[in-house]
C-alpha positions in Angstrom: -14.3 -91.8 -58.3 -15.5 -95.0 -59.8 -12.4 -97.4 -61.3 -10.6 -96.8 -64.4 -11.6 -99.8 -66.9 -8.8 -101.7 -69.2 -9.5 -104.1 -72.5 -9.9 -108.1 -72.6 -10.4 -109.5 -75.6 -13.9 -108.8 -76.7 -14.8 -106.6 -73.8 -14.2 -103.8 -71.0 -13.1 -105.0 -68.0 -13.6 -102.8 -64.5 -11.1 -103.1 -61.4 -14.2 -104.8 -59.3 -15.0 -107.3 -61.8 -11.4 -108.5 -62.3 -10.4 -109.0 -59.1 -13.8 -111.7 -58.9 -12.6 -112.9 -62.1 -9.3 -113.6 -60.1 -10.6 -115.5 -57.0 -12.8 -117.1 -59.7 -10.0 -118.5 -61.5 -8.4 -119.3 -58.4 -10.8 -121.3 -57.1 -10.7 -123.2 -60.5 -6.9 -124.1 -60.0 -7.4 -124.8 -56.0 -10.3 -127.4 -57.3 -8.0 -128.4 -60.2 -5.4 -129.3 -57.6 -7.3 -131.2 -55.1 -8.8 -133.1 -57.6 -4.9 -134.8 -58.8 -4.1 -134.8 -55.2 -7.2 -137.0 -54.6 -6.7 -138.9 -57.4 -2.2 -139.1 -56.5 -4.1 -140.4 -53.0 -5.9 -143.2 -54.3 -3.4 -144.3 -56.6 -0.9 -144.9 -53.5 -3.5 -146.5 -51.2 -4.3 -148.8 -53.5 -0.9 -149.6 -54.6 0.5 -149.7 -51.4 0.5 -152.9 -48.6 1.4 -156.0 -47.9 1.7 -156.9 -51.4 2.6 -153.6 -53.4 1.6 -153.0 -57.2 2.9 -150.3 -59.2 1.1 -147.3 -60.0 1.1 -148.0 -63.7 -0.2 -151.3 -63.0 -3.2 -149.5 -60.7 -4.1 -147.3 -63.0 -4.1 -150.1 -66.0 -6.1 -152.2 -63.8 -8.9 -149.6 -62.7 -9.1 -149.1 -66.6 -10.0 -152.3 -67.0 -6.5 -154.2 -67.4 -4.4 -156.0 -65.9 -3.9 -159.4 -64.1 -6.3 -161.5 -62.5 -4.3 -161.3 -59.3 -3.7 -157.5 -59.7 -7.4 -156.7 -60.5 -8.6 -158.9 -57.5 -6.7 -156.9 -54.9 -7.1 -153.4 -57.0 -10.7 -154.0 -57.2 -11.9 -156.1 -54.7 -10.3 -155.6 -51.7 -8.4 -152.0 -51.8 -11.0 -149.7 -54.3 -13.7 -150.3 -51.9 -11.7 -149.0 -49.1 -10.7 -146.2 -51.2 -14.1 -144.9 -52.7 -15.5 -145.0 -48.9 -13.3 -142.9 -47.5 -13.6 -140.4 -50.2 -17.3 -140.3 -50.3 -17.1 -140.2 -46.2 -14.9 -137.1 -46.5 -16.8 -135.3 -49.2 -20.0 -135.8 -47.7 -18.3 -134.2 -44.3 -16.7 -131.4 -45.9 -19.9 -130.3 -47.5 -21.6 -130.8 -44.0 -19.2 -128.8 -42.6 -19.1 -125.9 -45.1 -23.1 -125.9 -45.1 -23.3 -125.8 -41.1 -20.1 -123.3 -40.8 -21.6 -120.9 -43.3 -24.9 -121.3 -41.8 -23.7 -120.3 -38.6 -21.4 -117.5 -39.5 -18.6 -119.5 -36.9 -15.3 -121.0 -37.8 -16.3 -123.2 -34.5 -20.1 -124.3 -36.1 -19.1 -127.9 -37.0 -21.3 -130.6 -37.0 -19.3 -132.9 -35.1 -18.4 -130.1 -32.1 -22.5 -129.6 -32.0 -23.6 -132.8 -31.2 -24.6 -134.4 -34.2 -22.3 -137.6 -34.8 -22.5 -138.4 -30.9 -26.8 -138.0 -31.6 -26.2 -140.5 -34.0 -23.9 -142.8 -32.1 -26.8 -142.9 -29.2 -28.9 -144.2 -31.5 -26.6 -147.2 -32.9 -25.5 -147.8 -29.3 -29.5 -148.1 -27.8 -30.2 -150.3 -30.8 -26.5 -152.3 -30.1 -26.7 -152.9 -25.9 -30.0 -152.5 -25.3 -32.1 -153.7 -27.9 -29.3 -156.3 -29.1 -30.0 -155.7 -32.6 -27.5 -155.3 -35.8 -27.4 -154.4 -39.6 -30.6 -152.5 -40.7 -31.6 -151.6 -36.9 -28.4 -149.8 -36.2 -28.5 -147.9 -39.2 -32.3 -147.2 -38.4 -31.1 -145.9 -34.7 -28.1 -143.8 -35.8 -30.5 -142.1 -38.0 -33.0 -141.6 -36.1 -30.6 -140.3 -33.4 -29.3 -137.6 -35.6 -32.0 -136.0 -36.7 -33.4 -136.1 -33.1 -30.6 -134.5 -31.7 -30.5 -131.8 -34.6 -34.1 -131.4 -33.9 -33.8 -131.1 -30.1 -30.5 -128.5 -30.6 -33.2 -126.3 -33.2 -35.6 -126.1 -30.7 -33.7 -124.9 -27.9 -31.8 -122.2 -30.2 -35.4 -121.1 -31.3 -37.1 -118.4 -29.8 -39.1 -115.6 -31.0 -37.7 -114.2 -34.1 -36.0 -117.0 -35.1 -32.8 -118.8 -34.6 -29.0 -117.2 -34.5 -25.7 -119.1 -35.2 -24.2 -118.3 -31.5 -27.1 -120.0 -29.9 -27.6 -123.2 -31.9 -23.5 -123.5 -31.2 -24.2 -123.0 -28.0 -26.6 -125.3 -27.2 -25.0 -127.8 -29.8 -22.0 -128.2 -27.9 -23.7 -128.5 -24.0 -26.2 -130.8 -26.1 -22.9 -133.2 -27.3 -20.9 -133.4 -23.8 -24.4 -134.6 -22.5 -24.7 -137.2 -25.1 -21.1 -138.3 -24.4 -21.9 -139.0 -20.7 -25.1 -140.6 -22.3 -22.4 -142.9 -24.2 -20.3 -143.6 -21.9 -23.5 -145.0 -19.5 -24.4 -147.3 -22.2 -20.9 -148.6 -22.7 -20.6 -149.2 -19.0 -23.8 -151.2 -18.7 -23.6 -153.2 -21.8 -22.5 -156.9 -22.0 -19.0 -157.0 -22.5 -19.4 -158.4 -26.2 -21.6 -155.6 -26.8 -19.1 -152.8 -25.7 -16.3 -154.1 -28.0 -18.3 -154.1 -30.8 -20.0 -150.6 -29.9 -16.3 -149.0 -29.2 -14.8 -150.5 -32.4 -17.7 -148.7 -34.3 -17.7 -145.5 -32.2 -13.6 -145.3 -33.1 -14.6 -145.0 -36.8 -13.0 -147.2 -39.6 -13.0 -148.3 -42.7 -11.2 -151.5 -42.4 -13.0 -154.5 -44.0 -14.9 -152.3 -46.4 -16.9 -153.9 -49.4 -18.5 -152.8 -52.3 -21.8 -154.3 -49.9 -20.9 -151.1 -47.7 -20.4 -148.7 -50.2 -23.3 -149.4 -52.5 -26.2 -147.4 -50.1 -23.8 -145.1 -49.0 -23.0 -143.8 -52.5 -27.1 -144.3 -53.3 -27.9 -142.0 -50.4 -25.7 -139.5 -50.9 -26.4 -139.2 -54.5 -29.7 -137.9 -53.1 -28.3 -135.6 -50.6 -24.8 -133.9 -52.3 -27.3 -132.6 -55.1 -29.2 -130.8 -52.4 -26.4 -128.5 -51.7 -26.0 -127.1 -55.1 -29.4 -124.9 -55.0 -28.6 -124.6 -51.0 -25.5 -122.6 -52.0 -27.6 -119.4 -52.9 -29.3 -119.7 -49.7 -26.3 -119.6 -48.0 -24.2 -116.9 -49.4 -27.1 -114.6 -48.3 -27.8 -115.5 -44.9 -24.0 -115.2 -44.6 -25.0 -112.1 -45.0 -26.9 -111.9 -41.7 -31.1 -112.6 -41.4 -31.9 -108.6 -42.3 -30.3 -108.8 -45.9 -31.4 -112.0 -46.5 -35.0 -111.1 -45.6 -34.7 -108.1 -48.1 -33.3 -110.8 -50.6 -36.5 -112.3 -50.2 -35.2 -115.3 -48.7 -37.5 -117.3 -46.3 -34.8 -117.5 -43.5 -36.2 -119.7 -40.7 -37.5 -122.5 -43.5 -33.9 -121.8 -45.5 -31.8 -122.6 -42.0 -34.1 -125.5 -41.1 -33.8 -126.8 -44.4 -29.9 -126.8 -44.4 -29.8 -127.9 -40.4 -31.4 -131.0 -42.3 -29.3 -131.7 -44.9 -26.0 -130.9 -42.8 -27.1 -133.5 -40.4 -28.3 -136.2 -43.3 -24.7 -136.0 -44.2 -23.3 -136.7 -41.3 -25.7 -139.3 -39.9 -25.1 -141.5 -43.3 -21.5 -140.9 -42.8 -21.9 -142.2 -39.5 -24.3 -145.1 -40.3 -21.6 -145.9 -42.8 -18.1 -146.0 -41.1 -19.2 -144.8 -37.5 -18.2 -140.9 -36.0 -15.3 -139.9 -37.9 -14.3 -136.7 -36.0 -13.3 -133.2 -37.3 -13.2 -133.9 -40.9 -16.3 -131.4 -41.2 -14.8 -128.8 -38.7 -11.3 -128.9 -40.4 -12.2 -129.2 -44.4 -14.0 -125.7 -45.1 -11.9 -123.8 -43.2 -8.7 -125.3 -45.1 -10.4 -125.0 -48.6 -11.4 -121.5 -47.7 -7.8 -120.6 -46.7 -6.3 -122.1 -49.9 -9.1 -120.7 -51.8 -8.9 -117.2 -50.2 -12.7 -117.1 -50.5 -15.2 -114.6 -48.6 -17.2 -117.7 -48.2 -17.0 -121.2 -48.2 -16.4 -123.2 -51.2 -18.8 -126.1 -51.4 -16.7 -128.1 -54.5 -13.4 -127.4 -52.4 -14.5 -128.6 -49.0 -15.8 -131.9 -50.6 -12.8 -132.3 -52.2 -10.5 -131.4 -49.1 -12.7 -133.5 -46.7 -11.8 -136.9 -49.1 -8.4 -135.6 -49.7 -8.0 -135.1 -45.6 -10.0 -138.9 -45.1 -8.2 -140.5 -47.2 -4.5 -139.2 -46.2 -5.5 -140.0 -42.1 -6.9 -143.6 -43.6 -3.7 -144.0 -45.2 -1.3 -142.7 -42.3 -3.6 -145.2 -39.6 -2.3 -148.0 -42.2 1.1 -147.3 -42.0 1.6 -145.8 -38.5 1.6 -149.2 -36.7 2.9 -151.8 -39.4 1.2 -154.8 -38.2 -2.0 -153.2 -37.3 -4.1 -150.7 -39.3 -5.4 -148.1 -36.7 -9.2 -146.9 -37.3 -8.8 -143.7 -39.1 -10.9 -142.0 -36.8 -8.1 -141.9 -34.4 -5.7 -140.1 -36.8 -8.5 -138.1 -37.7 -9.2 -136.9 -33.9 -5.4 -136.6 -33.9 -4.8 -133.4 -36.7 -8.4 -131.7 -35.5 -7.4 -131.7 -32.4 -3.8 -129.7 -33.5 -5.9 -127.5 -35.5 -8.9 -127.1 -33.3 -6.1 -125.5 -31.0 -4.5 -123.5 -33.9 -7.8 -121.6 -34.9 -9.0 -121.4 -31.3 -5.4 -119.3 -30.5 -6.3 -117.5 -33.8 -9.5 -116.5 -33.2 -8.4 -115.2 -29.4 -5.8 -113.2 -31.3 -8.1 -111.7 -33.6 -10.4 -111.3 -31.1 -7.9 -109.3 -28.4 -6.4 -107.4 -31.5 
């Protein structure tokens, strides 16, 4: 018995269509929200500090007003700051809702796979053994990630193709290797050498500039765009390889194609502000929660992943008064609570 229909304005409306029409909406409203919370966020980071300015005199002075001394700090030393961590965030949350969906696993992060430690190997062999800085470290970080993503591909291949479960798998043996890998080039590096390689591996953003934020915001103005056509791809091979196939979807070049711009996130993330962990584990599944989606919102996780960034950034500011933590440390500290939470919940679901 197929659903009885009812009126909108201008059209029949059946019991199917109105229920998308409802998660639609919702979705709308989640992205409304996240949006004023990002931007209720930035407005307290900036205004907050040593010397504190008023949010009306923030928002006057991103629109152009203001005092000289008031648009110094607003613009030159906090905004920077500010726009960093919300790029870094959005850029992991879409990592994280590409590689989660593309794995069919609430566990099929980036960061628990490997690919931020790839990348650190890279910085740290260009850092303490090749002693070189700027340009080369970013050139070794990425170069590290995609290796890394490349090597995890390969060993999840065999004939037939790839499956979610194996390139997890073989992600997360892949990452406990490259720790031990880290930890051997921190022990035989010069002692200069390690400080500066552990403050980077920590991940911060303190001491930002616009100098920092200028090719991080060019290169992912190449990649974020990717992910809009990548969302089709996406909803059907959450649909398992079979239906996608009949889709007419090429899966193997669809899932290496996404494998690759995943892990271009995350490695210019990390060439950026160094491993800043669980932000792309933590940021899909959140959005998707709030959004009560089937799948995973791209828009929402980008938007929950700077909201998430940005609120550790701001708690590592204020937790220790007279010295600003690196946010990756706060960051570590609420993925880890929820890493625990959705590992008890999927062992529920899974004895249930």
């Amino acid at each position: 018995m197929s659903a009885a229909p009812y009126t909108l304005p201008g059209r029949v409306v059946r019991f199917g269509e109105a229920v998308s029409l409802r998660i639609q909406l919702r979705g709308v409203v989640v992205g409304l929200i996240l949006v004023a919370v990002v931007l209720a966020l930035s407005v307290f980071a900036i205004g907050t500090g040593e010397f504190a300015i008023p949010p009306g005199t923030v928002v006057s002075t991103l629109l152009g007003g203001g005092d000289p001394g008031s648009a110094f700090i607003v613009r030159e030393l906090r905004l920077p700051r500010v726009v960093c961590a919300l790029l870094v965030g959005a850029a992991l949350g879409v990592s994280g809702a590409v590689f989660q969906s593309l794995t069919r696993n609430p566990l099929g992060s980036p960061d628990i796979v490997g690919f931020p430690q790839g990348a650190a190997v890279g910085a740290l062999i260009v850092i303490t053994i090749l002693s070189g800085s700027g340009a080369a470290i970013t050139v070794g970080a990425l170069a590290g990630g995609v290796l890394t993503a490349f090597s995890v591909y390969l060993l999840a291949f065999k004939r037939g193709g790839t499956s979610g479960f194996r390139i997890v798998l073989i992600g997360i043996a892949i990452s406990y290797l490259l720790v031990s890998v880290i930890d051997y080039l921190l022990a035989r590096a010069r002692i200069e050498d390690a400080q500066e390689a552990t403050r980077w591996l920590l991940g911060s953003l303190n001491g930002r500039t616009w100098e920092d934020v200028t090719p991080l915001a060019i290169s992912l103005a190449v990649l974020v765009p990717l992910a809009i056509p990548a969302a089709r791809a996406l909803r059907a091979l959450e649909l398992g390889d079979d239906s996608a196939h009949a889709l007419g979807l090429r899966v193997e070049r669809s899932r290496l194609g996404l494998v690759a711009l995943a892990v271009g996130l995350v490695s210019v993330t990390t060439v950026a502000v160094g491993p800043i962990g669980f932000i792309a584990l933590t940021a899909p599944q959140i959005a998707r929660r709030v959004a009560r989606t089937a799948g995973l919102p791209l828009v929402s996780s980008a938007l929950m992943g700077a909201a998430l960034t940005l609120a550790s950034d701001i708690a590592a500011q204020r937790l220790v008064p007279d010295r600003a933590l690196p946010v990756g440390v706060m960051t570590g500290l609420f993925g880890g609570v929820y890493l625990a939470w959705l590992l008890t919940m999927e062992w529920r679901k899974g004895r249930g």
